[in-house]
VEXLOVEX-657245 format. One record per residue (C-alpha): y, z, x; chain; residue number from 1; residue in three letters. Coordinates in steps of 0.25 Angstrom, whole numbers. Layout:
<sites>
SITE   north      up    east   cadena   num   residuo
SITE       Y       Z       X        A   NUM       ALA
...
</sites>
This chain:
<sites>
SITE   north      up    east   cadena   num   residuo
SITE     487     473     518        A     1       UNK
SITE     492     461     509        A     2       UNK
SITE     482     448     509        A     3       UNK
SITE     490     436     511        A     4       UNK
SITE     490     425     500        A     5       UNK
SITE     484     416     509        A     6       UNK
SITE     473     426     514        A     7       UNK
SITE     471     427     498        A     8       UNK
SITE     470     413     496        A     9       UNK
SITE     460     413     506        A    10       UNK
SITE     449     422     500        A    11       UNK
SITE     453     416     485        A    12       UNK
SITE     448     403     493        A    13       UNK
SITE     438     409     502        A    14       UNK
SITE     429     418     496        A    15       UNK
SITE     423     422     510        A    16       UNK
SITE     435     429     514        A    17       UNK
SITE     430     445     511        A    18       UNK
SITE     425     443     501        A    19       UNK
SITE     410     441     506        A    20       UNK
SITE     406     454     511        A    21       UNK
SITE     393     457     508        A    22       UNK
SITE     398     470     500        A    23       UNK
SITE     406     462     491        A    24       UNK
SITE     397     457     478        A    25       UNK
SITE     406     444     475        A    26       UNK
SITE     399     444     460        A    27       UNK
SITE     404     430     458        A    28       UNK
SITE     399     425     471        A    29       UNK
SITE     385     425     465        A    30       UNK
SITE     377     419     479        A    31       UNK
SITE     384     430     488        A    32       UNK
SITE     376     441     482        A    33       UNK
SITE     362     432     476        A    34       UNK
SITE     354     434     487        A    35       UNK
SITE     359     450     490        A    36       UNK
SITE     355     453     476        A    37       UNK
SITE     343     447     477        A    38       UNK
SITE     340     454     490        A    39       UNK
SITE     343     469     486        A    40       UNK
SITE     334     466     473        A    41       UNK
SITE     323     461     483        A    42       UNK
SITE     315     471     476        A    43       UNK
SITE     316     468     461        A    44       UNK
SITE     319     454     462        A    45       UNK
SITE     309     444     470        A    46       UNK
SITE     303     433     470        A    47       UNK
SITE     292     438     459        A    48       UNK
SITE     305     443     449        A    49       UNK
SITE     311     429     450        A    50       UNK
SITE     299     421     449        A    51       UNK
SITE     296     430     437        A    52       UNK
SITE     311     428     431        A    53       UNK
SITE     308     413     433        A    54       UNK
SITE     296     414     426        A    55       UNK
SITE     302     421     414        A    56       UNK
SITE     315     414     414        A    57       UNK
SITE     324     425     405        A    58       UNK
SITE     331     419     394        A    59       UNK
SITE     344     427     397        A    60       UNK
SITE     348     432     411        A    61       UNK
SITE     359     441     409        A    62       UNK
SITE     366     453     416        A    63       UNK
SITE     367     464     405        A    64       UNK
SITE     353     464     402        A    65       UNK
SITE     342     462     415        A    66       UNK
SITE     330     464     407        A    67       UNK
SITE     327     449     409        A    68       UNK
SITE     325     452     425        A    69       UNK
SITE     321     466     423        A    70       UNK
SITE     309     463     414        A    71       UNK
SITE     306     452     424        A    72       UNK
SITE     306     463     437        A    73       UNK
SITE     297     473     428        A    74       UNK
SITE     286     461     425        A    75       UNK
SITE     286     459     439        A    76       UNK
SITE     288     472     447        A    77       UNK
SITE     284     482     435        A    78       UNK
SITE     298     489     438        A    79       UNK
SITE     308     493     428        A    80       UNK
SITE     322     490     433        A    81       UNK
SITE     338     491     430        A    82       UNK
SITE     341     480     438        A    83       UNK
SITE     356     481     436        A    84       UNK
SITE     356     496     440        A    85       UNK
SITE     346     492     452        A    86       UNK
SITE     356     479     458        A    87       UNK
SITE     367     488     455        A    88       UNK
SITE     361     499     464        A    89       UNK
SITE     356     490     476        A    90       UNK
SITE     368     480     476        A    91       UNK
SITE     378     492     479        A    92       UNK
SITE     369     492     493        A    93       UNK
SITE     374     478     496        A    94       UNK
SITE     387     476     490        A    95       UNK
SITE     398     488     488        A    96       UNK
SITE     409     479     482        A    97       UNK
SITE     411     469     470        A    98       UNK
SITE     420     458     471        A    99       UNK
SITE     431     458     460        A   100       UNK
SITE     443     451     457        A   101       UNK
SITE     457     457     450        A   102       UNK
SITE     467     449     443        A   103       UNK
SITE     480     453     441        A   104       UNK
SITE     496     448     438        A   105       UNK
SITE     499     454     451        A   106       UNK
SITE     513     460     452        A   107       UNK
SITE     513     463     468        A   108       UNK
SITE     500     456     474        A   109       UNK
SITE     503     467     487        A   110       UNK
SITE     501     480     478        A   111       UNK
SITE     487     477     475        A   112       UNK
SITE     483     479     490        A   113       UNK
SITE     493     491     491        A   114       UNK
SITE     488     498     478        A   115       UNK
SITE     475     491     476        A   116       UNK
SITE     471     486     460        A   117       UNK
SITE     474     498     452        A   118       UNK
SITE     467     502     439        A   119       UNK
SITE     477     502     426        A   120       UNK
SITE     486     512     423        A   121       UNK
SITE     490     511     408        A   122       UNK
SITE     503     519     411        A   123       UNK
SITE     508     510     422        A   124       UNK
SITE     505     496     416        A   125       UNK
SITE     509     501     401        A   126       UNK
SITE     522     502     409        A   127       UNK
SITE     522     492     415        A   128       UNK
SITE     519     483     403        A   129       UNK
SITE     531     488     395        A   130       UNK
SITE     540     486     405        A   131       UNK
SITE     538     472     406        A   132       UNK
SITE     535     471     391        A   133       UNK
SITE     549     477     389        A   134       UNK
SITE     558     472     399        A   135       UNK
SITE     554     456     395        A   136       UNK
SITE     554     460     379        A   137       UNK
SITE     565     463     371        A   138       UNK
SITE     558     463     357        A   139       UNK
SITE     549     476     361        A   140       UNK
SITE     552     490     361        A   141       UNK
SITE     545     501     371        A   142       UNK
SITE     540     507     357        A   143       UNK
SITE     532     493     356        A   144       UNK
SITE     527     493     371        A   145       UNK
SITE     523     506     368        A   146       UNK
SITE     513     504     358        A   147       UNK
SITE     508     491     363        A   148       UNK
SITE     504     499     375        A   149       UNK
SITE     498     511     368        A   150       UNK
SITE     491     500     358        A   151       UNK
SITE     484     494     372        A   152       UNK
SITE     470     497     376        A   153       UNK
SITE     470     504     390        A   154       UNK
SITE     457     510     390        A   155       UNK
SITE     448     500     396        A   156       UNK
SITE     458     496     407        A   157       UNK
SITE     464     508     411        A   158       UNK
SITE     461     514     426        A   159       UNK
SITE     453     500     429        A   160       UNK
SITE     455     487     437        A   161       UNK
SITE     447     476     432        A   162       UNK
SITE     440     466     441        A   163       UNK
SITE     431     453     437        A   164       UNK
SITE     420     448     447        A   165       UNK
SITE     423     434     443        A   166       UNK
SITE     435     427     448        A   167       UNK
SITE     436     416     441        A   168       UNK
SITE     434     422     427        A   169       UNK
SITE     445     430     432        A   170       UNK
SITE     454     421     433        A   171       UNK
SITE     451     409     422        A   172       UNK
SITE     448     422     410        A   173       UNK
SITE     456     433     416        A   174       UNK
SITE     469     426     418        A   175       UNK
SITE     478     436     410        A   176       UNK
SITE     474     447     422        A   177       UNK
SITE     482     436     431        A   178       UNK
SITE     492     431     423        A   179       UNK
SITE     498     445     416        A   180       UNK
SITE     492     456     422        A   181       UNK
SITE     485     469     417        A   182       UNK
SITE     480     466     404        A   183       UNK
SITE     483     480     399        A   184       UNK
SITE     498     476     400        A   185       UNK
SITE     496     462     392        A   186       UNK
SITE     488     470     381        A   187       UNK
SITE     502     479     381        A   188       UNK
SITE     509     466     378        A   189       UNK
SITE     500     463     369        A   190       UNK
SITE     500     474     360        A   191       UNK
SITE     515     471     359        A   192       UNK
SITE     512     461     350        A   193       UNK
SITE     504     447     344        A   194       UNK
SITE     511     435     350        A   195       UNK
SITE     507     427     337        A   196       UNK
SITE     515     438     328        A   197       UNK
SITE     527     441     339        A   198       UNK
SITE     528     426     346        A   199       UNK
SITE     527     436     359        A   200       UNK
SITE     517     436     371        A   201       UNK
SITE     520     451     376        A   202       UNK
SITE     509     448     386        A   203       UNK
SITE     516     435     394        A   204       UNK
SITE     525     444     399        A   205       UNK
SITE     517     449     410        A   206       UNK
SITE     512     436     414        A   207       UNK
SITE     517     431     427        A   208       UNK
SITE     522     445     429        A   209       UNK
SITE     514     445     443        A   210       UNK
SITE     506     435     452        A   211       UNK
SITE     491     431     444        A   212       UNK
SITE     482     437     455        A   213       UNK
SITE     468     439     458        A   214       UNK
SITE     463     450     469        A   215       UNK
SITE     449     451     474        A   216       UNK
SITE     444     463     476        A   217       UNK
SITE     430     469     481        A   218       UNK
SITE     429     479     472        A   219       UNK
SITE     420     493     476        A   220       UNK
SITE     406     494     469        A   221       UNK
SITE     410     508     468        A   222       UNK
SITE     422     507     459        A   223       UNK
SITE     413     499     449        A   224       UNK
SITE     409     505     437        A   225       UNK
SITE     393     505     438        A   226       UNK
SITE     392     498     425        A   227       UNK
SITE     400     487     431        A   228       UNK
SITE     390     487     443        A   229       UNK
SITE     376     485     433        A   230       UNK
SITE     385     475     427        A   231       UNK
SITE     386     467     439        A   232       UNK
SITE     371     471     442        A   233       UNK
SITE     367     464     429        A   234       UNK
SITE     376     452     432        A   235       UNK
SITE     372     448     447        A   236       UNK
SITE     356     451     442        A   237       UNK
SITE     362     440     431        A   238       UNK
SITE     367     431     439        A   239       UNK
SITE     354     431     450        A   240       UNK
SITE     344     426     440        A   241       UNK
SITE     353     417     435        A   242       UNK
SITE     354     411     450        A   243       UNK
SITE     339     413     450        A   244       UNK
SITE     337     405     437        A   245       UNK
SITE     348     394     440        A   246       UNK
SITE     351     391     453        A   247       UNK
SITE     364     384     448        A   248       UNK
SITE     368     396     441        A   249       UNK
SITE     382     399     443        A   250       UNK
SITE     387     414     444        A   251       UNK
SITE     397     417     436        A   252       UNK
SITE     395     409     427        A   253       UNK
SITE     408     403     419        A   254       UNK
SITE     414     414     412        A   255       UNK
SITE     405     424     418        A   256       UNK
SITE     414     437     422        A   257       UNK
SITE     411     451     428        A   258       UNK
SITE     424     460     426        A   259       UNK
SITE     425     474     428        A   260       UNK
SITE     434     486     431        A   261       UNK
SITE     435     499     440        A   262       UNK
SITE     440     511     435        A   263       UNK
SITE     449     514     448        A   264       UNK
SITE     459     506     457        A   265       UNK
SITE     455     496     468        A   266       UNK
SITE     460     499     482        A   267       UNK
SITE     467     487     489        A   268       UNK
SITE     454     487     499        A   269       UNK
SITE     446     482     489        A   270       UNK
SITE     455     469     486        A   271       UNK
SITE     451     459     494        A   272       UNK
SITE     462     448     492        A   273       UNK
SITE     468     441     480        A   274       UNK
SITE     473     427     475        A   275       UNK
SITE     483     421     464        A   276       UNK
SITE     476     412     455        A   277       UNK
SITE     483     400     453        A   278       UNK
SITE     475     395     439        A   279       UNK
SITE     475     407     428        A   280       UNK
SITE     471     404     414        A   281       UNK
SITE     481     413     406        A   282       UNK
SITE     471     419     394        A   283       UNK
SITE     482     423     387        A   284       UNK
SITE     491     412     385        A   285       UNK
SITE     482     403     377        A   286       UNK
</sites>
C-alpha cells in the first residue's frame, strides 16, 4: 500500500504518528526511553549508584569505555559487571525494533514499498553506473568505465543497507546519499578521473537523477549485528549519566551520529513512512 504524500508529511511533522510504540527504541528521542531504561536496570542502578556517581563525579562519561560506572556499581554492590552486554540483553525484553532512517536519490518512491530497501548488488549498480556514465559522456570509453569500476572498493558496502539513528545528521552531513544516490556508483565516477586535472565532475551526473528522499523505517533488532546492539548499549548508558549529571543535557548532542548497516534486505513492513527534504547541504560541491 502506497503512503500518500500528505499522510508522509504528517508523521515528518508529527512524530506520534507510529512511531511511539513502545517496541520502537527512538534512540534520538532520548526521554521516550530514560525512564524504561532506568527501570529494567532497577537492580544495578539505584539510588545508592547514582548518589555514588555524584559523589565521584567521572572526568570522562563516555560510551566505549563504562568502566567510569562499572567501578562505581562494583564499590557499591561488590558485583563485577559488563554493563553493555547486561542492557543489551534486558532491553531486547522491552523494545524489539530500532528506529532508523535511509536516505536515498529515489528513482521510483512506490518500488521501496513493493521491493522493500535492498542490500547492494555490485553487478546491478556497476551497470547501472556505466550506463549513465556513458550515455551523458562522450570523451570515455567502456575500457575506462571498466576499470574505474574494478579500481572501486566494494567490499565494505556490498550485500548491506545502511541506516543512521540521527535524522538530522543525516540530512545536514549526509546529503550526498539524497542528492546523488548510492555512493558506490559516485566513487565509480570518481575513479574516472580528478576534476582539477580533467576540468570534469563525473559524479554530477547522477545528481538530480531521482527525488532526495528520506524513509523511516523500524528496523528489527534481530537484523542487527550484535556488535552494533553493545554499541547502542554503550551509548544510551552514555547518554543517562549525562542526563543524570546535566539536567540540560541535550541528546544528540551536535554532530553526534549513530550509523549502522545490515547485512540483508529490509522488507517494506518495516518502512514506516518517508519525506522529501527540502534543505540538503550538498557535501560534494564545495
Amino acid at each position: 500500500m502506497l503512503r500518500t504524500a500528505d499522510k508522509c508529511l504528517a508523521v515528518s511533522q508529527n512524530r506520534k504518528i507510529d512511531m511511539c510504540d513502545s517496541k520502537v527504541l527512538i534512540w534520538q528521542n532520548q526521554p521516550s526511553w530514560h525512564k524504561d531504561i532506568l527501570d529494567v536496570l532497577s537492580d544495578i542502578i539505584d539510588d545508592e549508584v547514582i548518589n555514588e556517581f555524584h559523589s565521584v563525579k567521572p572526568e570522562y562519561i563516555v560510551s566505549d569505555d563504562l568502566s567510569w560506572i562499572e567501578d562505581i556499581i562494583f564499590n557499591v554492590k561488590r558485583i563485577e559487571i559488563d554493563l553493555k552486554f547486561e542492557l543489551f540483553m534486558r532491553m531486547q525484553k522491552i523494545y524489539s525494533n530500532l528506529q532508523a532512517f535511509h536516505s536515498s536519490s529515489a528513482l521510483q518512491v512506490e518500488a521501496y514499498y513493493e521491493n522493500g530497501l535492498r542490500k547492494l548488488n555490485v553487478q546491478t549498480k556497476s551497470q547501472f553506473a556505466k550506463e549513465i556514465l556513458m550515455n551523458n559522456f562522450s570523451d570515455i570509453s567502456d575500457e575506462e568505465v571498466t576499470d574505474a569500476i574494478n579500481n572501486t572498493e566494494h567490499e565494505t558496502r556490498e550485500n548491506r543497507v545502511f541506516f543512521e539513528a540521527n535524522e538530522k545528521f543525516l540530512i545536514e552531513h549526509c546529503g550526498h546519499y539524497l542528492h546523488y544516490g548510492s555512493e558506490y556508483q559516485v566513487c565509480v565516477a570518481a575513479s574516472l578521473g580528478d576534476v582539477k586535472k580533467t576540468g570534469i565532475d563525473y559524479r554530477q551526473v547522477f545528481k538530480g537523477l531521482g527525488k532526495p528522499t528520506v524513509f523511516i523505517c523500524n528496523v528489527p533488532f534481530k537484523y542487527i549485528p550484535t556488535k552494533t546492539l553493545l554499541e547502542l548499549s554503550g551509548s544510551i548508558i552514555e547518554t543517562i549519566f549525562n542526563k543524570i549529571q546535566d539536567e540540560h543535557f541535550e541528546h544528540p548532542s551536535a554532530g553526534d551520529a549513530f550509523g549502522f548497516y545490515i547485512d540483508r534486505d529490509l522488507e517494506s513492513e518495516y518502512i514506516v513512512s518517508h519525506y522529501h527534504p527540502s534543505v540538503i547541504r550538498d557535501p560534494i560541491v564545495k
